[in-house]
N, C-alpha and C positions, 0 to 999 in steps of 0.2 A: 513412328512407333513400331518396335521389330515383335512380329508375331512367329508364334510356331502353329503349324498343321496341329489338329488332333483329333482323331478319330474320337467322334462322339457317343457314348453309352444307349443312347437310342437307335444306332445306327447312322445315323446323318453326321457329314463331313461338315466341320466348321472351322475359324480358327480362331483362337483365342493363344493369349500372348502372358507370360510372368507379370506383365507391367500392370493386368488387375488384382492378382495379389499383392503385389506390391506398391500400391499407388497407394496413398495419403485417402484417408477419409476425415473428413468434415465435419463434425456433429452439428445439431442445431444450436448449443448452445455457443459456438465456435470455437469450440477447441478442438485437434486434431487427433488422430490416429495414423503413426508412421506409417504403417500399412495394414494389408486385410487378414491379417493371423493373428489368432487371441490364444494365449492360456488362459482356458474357461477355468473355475472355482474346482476345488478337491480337499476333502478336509484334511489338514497336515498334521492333527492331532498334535501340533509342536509348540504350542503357547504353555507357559508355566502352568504347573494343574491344582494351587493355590491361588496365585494372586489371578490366573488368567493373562499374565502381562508377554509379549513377545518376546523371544529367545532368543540367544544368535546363531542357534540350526535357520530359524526361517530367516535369519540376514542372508546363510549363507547360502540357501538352496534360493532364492529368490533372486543372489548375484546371478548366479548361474543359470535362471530363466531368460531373466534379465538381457545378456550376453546372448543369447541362444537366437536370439531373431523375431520373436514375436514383438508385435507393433504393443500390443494391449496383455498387460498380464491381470489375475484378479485373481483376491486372494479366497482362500477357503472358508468358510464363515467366519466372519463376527461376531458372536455373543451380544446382541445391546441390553443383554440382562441375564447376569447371574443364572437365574432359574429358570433361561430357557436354553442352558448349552445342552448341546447332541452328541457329546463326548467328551470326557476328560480330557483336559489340554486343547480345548478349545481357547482360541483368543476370546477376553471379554474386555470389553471395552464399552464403560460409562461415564466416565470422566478425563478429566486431563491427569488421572494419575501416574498412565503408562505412555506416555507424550514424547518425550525422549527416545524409549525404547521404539517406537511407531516409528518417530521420524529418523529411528537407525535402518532399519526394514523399507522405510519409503527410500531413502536416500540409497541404500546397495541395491534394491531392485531397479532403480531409473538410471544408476550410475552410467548405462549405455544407452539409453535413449529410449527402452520402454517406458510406457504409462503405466502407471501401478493403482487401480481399484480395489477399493477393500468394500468388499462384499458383507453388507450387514443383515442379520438373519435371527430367529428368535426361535425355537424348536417347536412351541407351542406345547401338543400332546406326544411328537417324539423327541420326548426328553425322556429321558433311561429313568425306571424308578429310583436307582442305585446314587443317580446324580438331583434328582427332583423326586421326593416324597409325592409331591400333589400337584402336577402340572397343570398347566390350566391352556384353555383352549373356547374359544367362540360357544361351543355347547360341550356336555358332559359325556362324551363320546369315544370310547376306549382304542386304543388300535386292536387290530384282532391280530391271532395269534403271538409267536416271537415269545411263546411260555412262559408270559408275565413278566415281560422285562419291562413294558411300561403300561402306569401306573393309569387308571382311569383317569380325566381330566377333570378337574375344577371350573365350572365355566365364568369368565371374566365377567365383570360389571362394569357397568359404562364407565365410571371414575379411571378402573383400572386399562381400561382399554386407550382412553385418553393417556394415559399415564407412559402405556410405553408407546405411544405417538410418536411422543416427546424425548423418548429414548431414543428410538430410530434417530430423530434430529439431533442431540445431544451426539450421539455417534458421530452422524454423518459431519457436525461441523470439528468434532476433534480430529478425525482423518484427513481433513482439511489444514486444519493448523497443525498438522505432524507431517504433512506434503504430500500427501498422495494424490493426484491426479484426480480420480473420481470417484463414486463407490454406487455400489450395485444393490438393491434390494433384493433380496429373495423371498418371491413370489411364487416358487415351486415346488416339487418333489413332497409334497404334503406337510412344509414348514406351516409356522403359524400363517403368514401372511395367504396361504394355498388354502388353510385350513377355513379360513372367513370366506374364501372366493367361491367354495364348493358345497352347493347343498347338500351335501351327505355326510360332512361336519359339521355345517353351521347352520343347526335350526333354530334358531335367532326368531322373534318378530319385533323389533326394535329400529332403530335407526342402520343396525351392523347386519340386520338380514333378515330375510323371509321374502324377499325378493330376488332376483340378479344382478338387478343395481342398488341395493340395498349391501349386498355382498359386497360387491365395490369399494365400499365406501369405505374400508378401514385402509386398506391399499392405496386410495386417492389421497387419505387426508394422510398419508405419511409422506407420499409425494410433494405434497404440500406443504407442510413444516421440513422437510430437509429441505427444499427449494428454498425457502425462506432465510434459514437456517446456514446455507452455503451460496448464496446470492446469484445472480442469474448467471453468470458464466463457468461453473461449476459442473459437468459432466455428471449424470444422476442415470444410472442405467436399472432396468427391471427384468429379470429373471422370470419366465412366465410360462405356466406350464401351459401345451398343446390342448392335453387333456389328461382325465388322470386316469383314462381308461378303467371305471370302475360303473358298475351300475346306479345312477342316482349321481353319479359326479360329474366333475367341472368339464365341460364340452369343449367342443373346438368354434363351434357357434358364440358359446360364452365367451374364449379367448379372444373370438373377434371384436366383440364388445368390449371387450378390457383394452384391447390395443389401439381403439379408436381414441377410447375415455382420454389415454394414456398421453397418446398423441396431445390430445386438447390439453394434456396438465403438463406438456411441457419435457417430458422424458426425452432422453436424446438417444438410448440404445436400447432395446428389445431383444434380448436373447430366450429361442423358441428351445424348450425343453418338455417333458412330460413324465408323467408315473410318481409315485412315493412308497412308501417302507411296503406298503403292503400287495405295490403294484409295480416295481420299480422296472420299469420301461426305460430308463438312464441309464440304466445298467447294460441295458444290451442282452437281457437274459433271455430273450424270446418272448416276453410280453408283450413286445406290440400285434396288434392286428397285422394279421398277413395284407402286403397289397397282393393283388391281384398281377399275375402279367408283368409285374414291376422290373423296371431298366435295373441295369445294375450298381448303377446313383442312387438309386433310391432305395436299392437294400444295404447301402455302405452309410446315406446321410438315413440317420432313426425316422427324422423327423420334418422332412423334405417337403412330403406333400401336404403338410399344418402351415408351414412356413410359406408355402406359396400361397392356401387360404387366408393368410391373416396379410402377406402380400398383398393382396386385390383390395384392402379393405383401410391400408394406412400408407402411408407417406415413410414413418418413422425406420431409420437404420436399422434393420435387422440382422444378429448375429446367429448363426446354428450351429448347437451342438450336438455330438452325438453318433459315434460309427467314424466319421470320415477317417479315412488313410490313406488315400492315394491324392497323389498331386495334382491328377487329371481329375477328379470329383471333386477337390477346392477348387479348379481350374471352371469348372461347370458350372458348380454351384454360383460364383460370385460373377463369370461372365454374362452368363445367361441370365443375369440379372435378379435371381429368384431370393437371395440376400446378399449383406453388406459384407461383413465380418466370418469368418470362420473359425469354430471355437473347438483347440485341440486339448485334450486333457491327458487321459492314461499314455497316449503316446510320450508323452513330456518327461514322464516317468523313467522311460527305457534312452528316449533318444533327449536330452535336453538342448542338444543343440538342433532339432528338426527342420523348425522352421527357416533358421538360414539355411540349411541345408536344400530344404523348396526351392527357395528362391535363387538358389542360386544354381538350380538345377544337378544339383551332384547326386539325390536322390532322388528317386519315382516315388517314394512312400513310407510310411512307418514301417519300422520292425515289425515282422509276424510274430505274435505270441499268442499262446493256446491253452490255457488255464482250463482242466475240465475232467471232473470226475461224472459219477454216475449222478449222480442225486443236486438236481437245478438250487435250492436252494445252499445247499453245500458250496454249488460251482460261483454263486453269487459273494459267499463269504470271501471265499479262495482266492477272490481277485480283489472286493477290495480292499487283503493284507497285501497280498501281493503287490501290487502296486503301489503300496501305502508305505511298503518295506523298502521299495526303491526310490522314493522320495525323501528317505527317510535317510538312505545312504548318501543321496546329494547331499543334504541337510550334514554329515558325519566331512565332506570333502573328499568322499569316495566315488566309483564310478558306477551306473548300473550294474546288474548281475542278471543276465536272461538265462543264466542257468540256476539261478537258485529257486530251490523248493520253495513248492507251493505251501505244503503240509505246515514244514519249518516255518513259513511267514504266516500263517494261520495262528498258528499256537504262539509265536511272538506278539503279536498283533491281539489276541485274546490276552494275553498278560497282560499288557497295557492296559486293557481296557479296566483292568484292576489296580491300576494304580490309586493310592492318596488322592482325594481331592477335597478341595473346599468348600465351603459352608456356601447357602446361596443367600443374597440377600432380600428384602422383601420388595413388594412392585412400591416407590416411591407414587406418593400425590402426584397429578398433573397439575400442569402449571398453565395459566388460563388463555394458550397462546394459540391452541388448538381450534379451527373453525368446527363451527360444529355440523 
């Protein structure tokens, strides 16, 4: 095995060698991962903003991830229900309607030997009033601020919460029979599935909460019907936030109890994340707590030292995203044992070819880019059109642009978000397949 020297971010001289980003990973349910680079989830805003149904912009920008070297790619949400998309031109997918289109998108993103995960997700109470009149969410729980773009919540009833259980499953086994590799829950960034996990959305005393493992349980039993659903050798990953850094909310203690749960039901990949709309620590906006003293690993991975907390406490492959850019910090992160997987995103944007690029040593690191006016919440928008504008250009058969305007992709990126969209439909009966 050929290693290289490298100076390590604590100081200490170690070596560590390409051959751990690059080495094959295992899952538990035993299917593989060509190597240790993921394109983590980014919403593409590129699914028809009527039927919901996939496009051939995401056939084409997904060739092109596809191609680019990453072992595991995942796509940007899934919609498992009409009236919880987070943007117009979100993919929705509840049937075997759009099954063709799926299995065009699964078939160009693997064309080169990536895994293609479709990441299923349900907005909960961040759904835009504009897309969802009456969102509904665990309890009746508004977001604050964002000058009333979303709507107070409706809080679900057990029928209904059963109901999209069963959606998730419904999904997860149509992405199955359209060929995708695996798919990912989302469990973070203040979706629905976050929104149950977190006592400071879901004040619940029922079976869905008023406890911490009461919280649990809407997260478990979806684990449980897509397992069922997509049969035991099916690749089933969960998106989980660290914490969601808010007062009253989901802790990093808690996380650890989810990732053990998690462990027991069978999950095979964990990917550590943190924050939501109203906290967004994913963004990289300076949300996070300061560490303290912190290497400088750890001001490049967001979310390094959660990741090693929830380390100590499970077995299960873990993925991190969040910050990383240098080749020497994936180089650390995955040797030093602290996770599995390394999950790249806005870089993917600028360089789509990156990760072979890693690995084959031609590059030290992503492109530098520096999105930044005065005003933080502004600088949050700013980036992600901008980024959203260069995915968007893959998606067109064009090349990045690292010179184009921020401003310019702002104000593009707000039009869109004006575009026509379709009616939502209502939450279907559950079907009696759900444990209880």
């Amino acid at each position: 095995m050929a290693y290289s020297g490298l100076q390590d971010y604590d100081g200490r001289y170690i070596q560590w060698g390409m051959t751990e980003l690059a080495s094959p990973l295992r899952l538990p349910c035993g299917a593989t991962l060509p190597n240790r680079i993921a394109k983590s989830a980014m919403s593409e805003v590129l699914g028809d903003p009527t039927t919901g149904a996939p496009t051939p912009q995401l056939d084409r920008l997904y060739e092109r991830w596809g191609a680019g070297g990453a072992g595991l790619l995942i796509t940007g949400h899934v919609i498992v229900d009409p009236d919880g998309r987070g943007e117009p031109g979100n993919v929705v997918v509840t049937d075997r309607q759009h099954l063709d289109a799926l299995a065009r998108w699964a078939a160009a993103a693997q064309r080169h030997g990536a895994r293609l995960w479709m990441q299923l997700n349900h907005a909960g109470r961040q759904a835009p009033r504009r897309l969802t009149r009456q969102p509904v969410a665990p309890s009746p729980i508004a977001v604050r601020g964002f000058a009333g773009a979303f709507a107070r919540p409706r809080e679900l009833t057990d029928a209904e919460i059963r109901a999209l259980i069963e959606r998730f499953a419904t999904s997860a086994a149509v992405a199955k029979e359209a060929g995708f590799a695996g798919v990912q829950l989302h469990a973070a960034h203040g979706y629905l599935i976050s929104q149950f996990l977190s006592a400071r959305t879901n004040q619940r005393d029922d079976a869905w909460g008023g406890d911490a493992a009461r919280r649990q349980q809407f997260l478990l039993a979806i684990v449980r019907a897509v397992r069922a659903a997509v049969g035991p050798a099916f690749p089933i990953g969960v998106k989980l936030n660290s914490a969601d850094f808010q007062r009253g909310g989901f802790t990093i203690e808690e996380a650890m109890d989810v990732a053990r749960a998690l462990e027991a039901a069978g999950v095979d990949l964990l990917e550590i994340s943190g924050g939501n709309y109203e906290r967004p620590a994913m963004a990289g906006s300076g949300e996070l707590p300061r560490i303290e003293r912190a290497t400088s690993r750890e001001r490049e991975a967001y979310f390094l030292d959660y990741a090693r907390q929830i380390r100590a406490v499970t077995t299960l492959p873990l993925m991190l995203t969040g910050g990383m850019r240098t080749r020497a910090t994936m180089q650390a992160v995955i040797g030093g044992g602290d996770v599995d997987v390394v999950g790249l995103a806005r870089p993917l944007t600028v360089a789509p070819s990156l990760p072979a690029d890693l690995l084959a040593g031609r590059v030290d690191g992503a492109p530098v880019v520096t999105i930044r006016s005065r005003v933080r919440k502004l600088d949050d928008a700013l980036q992600v059109f901008w980024y959203q504008e260069q995915l968007h250009r893959i998606a067109r058969g064009e090349e990045p642009d690292l010179r184009l305007g921020a401003f310019g992709a702002l104000w593009r990126g707000l039009r869109a978000t004006m575009m026509p969209v379709g009616r939502a439909a209502p939450i279907a009966p559950a079907t009696p397949t759900v444990p209880a």
